[in-house]
C-alpha positions as CSV (number, residue, x, y, z in Angstrom):
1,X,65.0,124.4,80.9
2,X,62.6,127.3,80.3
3,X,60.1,128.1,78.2
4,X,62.0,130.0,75.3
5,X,65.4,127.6,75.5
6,X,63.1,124.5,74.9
7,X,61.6,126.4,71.5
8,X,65.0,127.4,70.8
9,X,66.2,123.6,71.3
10,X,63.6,122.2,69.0
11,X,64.2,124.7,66.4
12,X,67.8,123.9,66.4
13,X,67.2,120.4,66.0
14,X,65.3,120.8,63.0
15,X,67.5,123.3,61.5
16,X,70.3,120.8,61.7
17,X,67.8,117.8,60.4
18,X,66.9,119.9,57.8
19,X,70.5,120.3,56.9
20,X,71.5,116.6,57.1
21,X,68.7,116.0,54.4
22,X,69.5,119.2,51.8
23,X,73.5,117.6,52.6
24,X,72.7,114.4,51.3
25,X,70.1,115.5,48.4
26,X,73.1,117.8,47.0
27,X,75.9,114.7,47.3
28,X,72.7,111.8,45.4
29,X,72.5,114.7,42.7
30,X,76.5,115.2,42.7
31,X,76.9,111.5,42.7
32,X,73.7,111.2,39.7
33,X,75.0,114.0,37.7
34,X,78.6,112.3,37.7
35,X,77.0,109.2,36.6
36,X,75.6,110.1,34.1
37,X,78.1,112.2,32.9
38,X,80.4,109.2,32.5
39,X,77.9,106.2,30.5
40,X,77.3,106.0,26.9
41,X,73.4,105.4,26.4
42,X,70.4,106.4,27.8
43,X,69.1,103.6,29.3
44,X,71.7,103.1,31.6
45,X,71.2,107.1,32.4
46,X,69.6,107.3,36.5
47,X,66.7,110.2,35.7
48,X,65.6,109.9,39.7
49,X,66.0,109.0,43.0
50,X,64.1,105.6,42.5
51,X,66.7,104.4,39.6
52,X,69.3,105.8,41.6
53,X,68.3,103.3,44.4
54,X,67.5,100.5,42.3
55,X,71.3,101.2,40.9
56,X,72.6,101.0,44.5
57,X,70.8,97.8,44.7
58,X,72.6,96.4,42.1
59,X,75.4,97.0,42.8
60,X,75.1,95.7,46.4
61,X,73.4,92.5,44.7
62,X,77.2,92.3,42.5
63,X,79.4,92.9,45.7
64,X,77.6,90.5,47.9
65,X,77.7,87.6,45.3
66,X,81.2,88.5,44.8
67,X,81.8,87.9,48.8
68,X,79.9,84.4,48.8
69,X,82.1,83.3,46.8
70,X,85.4,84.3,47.4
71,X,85.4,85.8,51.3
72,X,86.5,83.5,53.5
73,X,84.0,82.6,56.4
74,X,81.4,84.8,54.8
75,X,78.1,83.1,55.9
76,X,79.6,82.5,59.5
77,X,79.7,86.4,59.5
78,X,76.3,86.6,58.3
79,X,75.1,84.7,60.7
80,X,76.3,85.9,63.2
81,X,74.8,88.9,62.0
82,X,71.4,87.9,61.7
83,X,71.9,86.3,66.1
84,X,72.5,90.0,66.4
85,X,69.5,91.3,64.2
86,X,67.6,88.7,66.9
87,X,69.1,89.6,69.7
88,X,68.4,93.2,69.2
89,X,65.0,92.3,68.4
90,X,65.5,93.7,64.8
91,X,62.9,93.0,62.7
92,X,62.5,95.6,59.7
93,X,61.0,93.9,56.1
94,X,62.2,95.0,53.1
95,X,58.7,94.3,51.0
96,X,60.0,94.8,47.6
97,X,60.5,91.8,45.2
98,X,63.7,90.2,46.5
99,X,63.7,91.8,49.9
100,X,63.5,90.5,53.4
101,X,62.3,86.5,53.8
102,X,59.7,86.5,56.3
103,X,58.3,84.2,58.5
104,X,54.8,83.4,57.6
105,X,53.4,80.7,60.1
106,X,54.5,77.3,61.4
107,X,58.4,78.0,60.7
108,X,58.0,78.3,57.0
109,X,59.3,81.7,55.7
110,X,58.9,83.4,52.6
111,X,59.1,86.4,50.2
112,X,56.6,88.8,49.7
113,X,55.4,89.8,46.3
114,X,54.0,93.1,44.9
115,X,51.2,93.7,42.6
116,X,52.0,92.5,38.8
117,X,50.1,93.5,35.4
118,X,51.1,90.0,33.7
119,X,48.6,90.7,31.1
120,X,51.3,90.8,28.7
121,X,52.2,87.6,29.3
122,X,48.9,86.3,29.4
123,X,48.1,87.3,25.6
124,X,51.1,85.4,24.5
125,X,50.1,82.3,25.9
126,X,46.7,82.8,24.3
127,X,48.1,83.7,21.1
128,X,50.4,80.6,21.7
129,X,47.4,78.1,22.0
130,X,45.9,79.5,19.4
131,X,48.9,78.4,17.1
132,X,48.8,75.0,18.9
133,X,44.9,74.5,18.0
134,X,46.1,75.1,14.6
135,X,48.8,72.3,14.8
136,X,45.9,69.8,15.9
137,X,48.0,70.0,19.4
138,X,46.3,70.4,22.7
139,X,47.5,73.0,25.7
140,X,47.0,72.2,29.0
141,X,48.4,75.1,31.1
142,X,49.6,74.0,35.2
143,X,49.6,76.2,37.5
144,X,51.5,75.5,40.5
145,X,50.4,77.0,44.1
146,X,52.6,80.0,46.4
147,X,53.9,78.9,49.2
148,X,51.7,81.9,51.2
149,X,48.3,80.7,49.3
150,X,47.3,78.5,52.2
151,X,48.9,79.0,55.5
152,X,47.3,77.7,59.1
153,X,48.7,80.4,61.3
154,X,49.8,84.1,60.5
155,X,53.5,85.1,61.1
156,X,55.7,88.5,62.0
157,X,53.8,89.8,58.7
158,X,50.2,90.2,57.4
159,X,50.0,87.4,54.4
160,X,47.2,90.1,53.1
161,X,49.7,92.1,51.7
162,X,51.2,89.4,49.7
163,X,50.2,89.9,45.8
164,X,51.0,86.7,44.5
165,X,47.8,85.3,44.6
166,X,45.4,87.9,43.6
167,X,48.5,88.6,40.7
168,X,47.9,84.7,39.3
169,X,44.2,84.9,39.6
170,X,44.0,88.0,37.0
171,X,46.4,86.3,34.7
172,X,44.4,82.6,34.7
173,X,41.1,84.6,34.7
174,X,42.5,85.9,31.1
175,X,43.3,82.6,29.9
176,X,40.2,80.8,31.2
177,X,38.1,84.1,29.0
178,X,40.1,82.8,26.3
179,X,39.1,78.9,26.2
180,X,42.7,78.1,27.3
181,X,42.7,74.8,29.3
182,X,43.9,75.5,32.7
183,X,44.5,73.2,35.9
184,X,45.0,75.0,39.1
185,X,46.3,73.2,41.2
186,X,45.7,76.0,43.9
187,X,41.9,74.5,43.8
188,X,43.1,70.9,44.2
189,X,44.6,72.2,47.7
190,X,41.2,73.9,48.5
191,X,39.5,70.6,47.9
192,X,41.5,68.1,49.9
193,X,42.1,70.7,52.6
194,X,46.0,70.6,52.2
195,X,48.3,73.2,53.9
196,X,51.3,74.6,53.2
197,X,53.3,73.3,55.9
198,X,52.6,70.1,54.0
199,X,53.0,70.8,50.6
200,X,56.1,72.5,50.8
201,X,59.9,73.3,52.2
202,X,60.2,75.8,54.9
203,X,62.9,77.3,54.2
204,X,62.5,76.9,50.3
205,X,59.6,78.2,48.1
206,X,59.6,74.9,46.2
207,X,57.1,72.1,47.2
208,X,58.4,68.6,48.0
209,X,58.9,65.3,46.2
210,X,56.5,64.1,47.7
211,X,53.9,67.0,46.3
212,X,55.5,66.8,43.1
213,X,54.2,62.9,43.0
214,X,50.3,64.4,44.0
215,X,50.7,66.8,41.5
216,X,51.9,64.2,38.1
217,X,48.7,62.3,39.6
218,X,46.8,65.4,38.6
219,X,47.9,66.6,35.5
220,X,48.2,62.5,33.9
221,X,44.3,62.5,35.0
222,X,43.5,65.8,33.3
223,X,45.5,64.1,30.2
224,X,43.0,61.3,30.5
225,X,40.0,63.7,30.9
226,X,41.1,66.2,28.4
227,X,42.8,64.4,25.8
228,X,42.0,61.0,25.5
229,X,45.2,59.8,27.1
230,X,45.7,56.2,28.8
231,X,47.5,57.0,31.8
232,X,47.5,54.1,34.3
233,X,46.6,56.6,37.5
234,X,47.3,53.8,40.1
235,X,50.8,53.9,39.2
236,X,50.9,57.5,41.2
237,X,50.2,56.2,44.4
238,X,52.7,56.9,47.1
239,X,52.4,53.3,48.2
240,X,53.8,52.1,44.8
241,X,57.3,53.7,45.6
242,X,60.3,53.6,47.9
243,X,60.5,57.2,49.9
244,X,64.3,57.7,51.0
245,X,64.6,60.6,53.7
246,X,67.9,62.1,54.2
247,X,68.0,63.6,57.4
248,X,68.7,67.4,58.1
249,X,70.0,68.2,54.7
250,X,68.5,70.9,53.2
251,X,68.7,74.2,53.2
252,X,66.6,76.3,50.5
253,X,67.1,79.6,48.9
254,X,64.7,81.7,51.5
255,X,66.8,80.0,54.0
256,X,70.1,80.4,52.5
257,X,69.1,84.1,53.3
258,X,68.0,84.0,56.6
259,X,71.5,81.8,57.4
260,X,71.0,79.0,60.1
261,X,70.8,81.2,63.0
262,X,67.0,81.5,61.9
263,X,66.0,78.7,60.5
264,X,66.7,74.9,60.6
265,X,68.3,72.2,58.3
266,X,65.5,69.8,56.9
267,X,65.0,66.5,55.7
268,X,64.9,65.4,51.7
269,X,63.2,62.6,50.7
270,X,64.4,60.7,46.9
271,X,61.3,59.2,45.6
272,X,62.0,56.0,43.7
273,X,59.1,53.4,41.7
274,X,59.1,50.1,43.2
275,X,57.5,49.0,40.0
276,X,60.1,47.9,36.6
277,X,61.3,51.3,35.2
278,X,63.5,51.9,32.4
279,X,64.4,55.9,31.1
280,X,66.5,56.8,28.3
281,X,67.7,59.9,29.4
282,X,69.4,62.6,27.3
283,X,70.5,66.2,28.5
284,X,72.8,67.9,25.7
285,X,73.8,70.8,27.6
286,X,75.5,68.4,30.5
287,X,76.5,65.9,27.9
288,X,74.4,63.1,29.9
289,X,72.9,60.3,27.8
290,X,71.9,57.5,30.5
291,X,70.2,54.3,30.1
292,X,68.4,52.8,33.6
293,X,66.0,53.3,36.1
294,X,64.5,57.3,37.6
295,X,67.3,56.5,40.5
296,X,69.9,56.1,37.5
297,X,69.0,58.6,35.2
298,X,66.9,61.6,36.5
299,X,68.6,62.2,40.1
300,X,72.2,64.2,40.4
301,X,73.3,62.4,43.6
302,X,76.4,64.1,43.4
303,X,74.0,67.2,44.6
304,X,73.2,65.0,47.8
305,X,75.8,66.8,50.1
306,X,76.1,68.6,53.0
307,X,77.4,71.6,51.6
308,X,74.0,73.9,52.6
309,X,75.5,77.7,51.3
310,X,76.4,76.1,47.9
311,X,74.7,73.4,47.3
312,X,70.7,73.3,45.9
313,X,69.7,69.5,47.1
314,X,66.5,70.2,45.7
315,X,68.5,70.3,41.7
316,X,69.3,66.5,42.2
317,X,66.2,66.1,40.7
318,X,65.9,66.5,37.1
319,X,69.7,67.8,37.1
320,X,68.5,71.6,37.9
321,X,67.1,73.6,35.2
322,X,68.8,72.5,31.6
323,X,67.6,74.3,28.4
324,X,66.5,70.9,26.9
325,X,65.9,67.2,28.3
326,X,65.2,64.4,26.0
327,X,63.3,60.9,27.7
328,X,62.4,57.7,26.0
329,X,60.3,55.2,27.8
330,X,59.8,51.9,25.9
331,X,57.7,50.4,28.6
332,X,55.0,53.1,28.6
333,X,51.4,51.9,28.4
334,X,50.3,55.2,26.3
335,X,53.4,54.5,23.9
336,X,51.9,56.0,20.9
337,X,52.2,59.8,22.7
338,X,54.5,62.4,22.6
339,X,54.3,65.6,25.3
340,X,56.5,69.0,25.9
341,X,57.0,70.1,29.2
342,X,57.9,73.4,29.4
343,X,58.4,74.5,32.9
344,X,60.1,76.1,35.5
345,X,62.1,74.3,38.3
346,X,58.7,73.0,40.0
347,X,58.1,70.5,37.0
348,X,62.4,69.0,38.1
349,X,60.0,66.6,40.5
350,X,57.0,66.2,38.0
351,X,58.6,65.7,34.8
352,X,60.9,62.0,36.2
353,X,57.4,60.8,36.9
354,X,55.2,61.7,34.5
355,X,58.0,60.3,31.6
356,X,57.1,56.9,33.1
357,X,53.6,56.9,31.4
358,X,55.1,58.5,28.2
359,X,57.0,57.0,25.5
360,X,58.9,60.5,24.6
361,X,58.8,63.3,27.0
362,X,60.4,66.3,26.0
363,X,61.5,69.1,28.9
364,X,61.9,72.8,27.5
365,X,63.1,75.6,30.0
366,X,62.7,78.7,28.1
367,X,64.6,80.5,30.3
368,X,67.8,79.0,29.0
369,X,66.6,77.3,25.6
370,X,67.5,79.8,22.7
371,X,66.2,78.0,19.5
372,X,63.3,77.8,17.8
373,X,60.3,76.4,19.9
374,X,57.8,76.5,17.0
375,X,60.3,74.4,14.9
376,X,61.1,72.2,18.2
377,X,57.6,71.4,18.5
378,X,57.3,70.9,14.3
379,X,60.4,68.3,14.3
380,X,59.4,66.1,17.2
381,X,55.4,65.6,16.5
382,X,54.5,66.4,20.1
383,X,50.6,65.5,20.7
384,X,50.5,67.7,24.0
385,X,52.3,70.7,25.3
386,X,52.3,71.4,28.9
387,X,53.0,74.5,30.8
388,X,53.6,74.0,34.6
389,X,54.8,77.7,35.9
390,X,55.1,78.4,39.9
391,X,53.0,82.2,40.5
392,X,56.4,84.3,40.0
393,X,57.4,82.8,36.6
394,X,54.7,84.6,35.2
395,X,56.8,88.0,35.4
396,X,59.4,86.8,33.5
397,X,59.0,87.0,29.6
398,X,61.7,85.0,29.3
399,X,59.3,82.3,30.1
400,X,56.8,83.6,27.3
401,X,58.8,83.4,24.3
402,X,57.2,80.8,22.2
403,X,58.3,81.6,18.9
């Protein structure tokens, strides 16, 4: 080819790029403008590119819930798409919120989160202890460590550009300013030199049962240390309770995702005192009132099943995430105290536990409780409120609504 037909060649080529791109820019406006043209309010309006993607994202989101559910051999077809993603040696990562699980070190995979202002949020859990301190009612804010905090070995992704931590470091710095009683539980890790490998699922961004027992140890000592409680911290040693492993039954959420052709079923263990127990056990919003033992009352074996796409073994404990859970324990030795949990799903394997100690113990998810909290906390005389939020609960202001 000479000289001028190889100019001519790449010229051509960009010409016709350069076509492709003004092509598709006219059909996004075409398909924008038409939009738009056909909703009722302005905030559904798309006023760029970005919202018209985000829209697109949605509506994927709505189509590929709709085909979990109702297509027939759906996640046999996605895995066999993700042995061909392999096989191919496809490895693109969506980084957004929500995008692409990704294998950070040892097997364990997780997602990746962007930089947060959760500021916002911050204030009003100031503003809420304030209120408390009013009451005469002590705060102690949890928080519960990432996943991607504390990892021994890198994987297909720098964990540097992972924001979760340096995201919950600004907003704990702001209540710490504040006077706000905090235990991080990131720090406990630091201190006994705990990795993540240990602490939690791999294919799951919860930490196990097993963690969830370490961590009650932790907060019923900073109730002691704080507050003047009279926890018995012996009775949080592992040795005191019966550890049942299921074999090869879970699948988390990051997993779920990946399918099986990436990742492998793992074991589940159902922690159980050895020592007398007795709950009284009350969850409205399932219509459960149960009178017995943690196995009896605060596990959903019917959630131990090896249904892995549609079934979340890790909800057996604590029944998942309802609104409002109600516990009476008239063999606590601190019987004259009443606590609030309000958490997120990483309390379903503190809360069982740290109800033992407790003779009420009241669970709030905020998320899905739509009365009054104030009044909540007015009618039932709690002594204690405590918050125990995972990193990414603390961009959801659902989780911040404490009026």
């Amino acid at each position: 080819m000479q000289k001028d037909e190889k100019v001519l060649y790449v010229a051509t080529r960009i010409f016709i790029f350069i076509l492709i791109i003004v092509f598709f820019s006219v059909i996004i406006k075409y398909g924008i403008d038409k939009y738009n043209n056909n909703i009722g309010t302005k905030e559904e309006k798309i006023e760029s590119i970005a919202d018209y993607i985000s829209w697109l994202d949605k509506k994927e989101q709505t189509i590929e819930d709709y085909s979990s559910k109702y297509l027939a051999g759906y996640n046999k077809i996605i895995e066999l798409q993700e042995k061909y993603k392999s096989a191919i040696k496809w490895d693109l990562i969506r980084l957004e919120d929500g995008g692409t699980p990704v294998n950070i070190g040892n097997g364990m995979i997780s997602e990746i989160k962007n930089k947060k202002d959760n500021s916002a949020r911050a204030q009003k859990l100031i503003e809420f202890n304030n209120y408390l301190e009013e009451k005469g009612i002590n705060l102690l804010y949890v928080q519960a460590p990432s996943k991607t905090d504390n990892v021994t070995t890198g994987g297909t992704l720098n964990i540097k550009k992972d924001y979760i931590k340096e995201n919950t470091d600004n907003f704990l710095k702001k209540l710490t300013k504040e006077k706000v009683d905090v235990l991080d539980l990131r720090q406990e890790i630091i201190k006994e030199n705990l990795k993540s490998e240990e602490i939690f699922f791999k294919t799951d961004h919860h930490w196990k049962p097993k963690t969830g027992i370490w961590a009650t140890k932790k907060v019923a000592n900073k109730l002691n240390e704080l507050y003047n409680f009279n926890i018995n911290i012996d009775m949080y040693n592992i040795i005191k309770y019966e550890v049942k492993t299921i074999p090869k039954i879970a699948l988390g959420s990051e997993g779920k995702r990946a399918t099986l052709a990436k990742v492998e079923l793992e074991d589940f263990d159902i922690i159980l005192p050895k020592f007398k127990n007795n709950l009284n056990v009350e969850i409205p919003s399932k219509n459960i009132c149960k009178e017995g033992s943690i196995s009896d009352t605060a596990i959903d074996w019917t959630r131990i099943k090896r249904d892995y796409y549609n079934t979340e073994v890790y909800a057996a404990y604590g029944y998942g995430n309802p609104p409002l859970i109600k516990v009476k324990n008239d063999l606590a030795n601190d019987s004259d105290k009443n606590i609030l949990i309000i958490k997120d799903s990483f309390a379903n394997v503190v809360w069982p536990y740290l109800s033992l100690a407790m003779n009420n113990t009241y669970v709030l998810d905020l998320r899905y409780y739509g009365e009054s909290l104030k009044q909540f906390i007015a009618e039932n005389k709690i002594d204690a409120v405590i918050m125990l939020y995972y990193p990414a609960s603390l961009e959801d202001s659902n989780m911040f609504n404490f009026e």
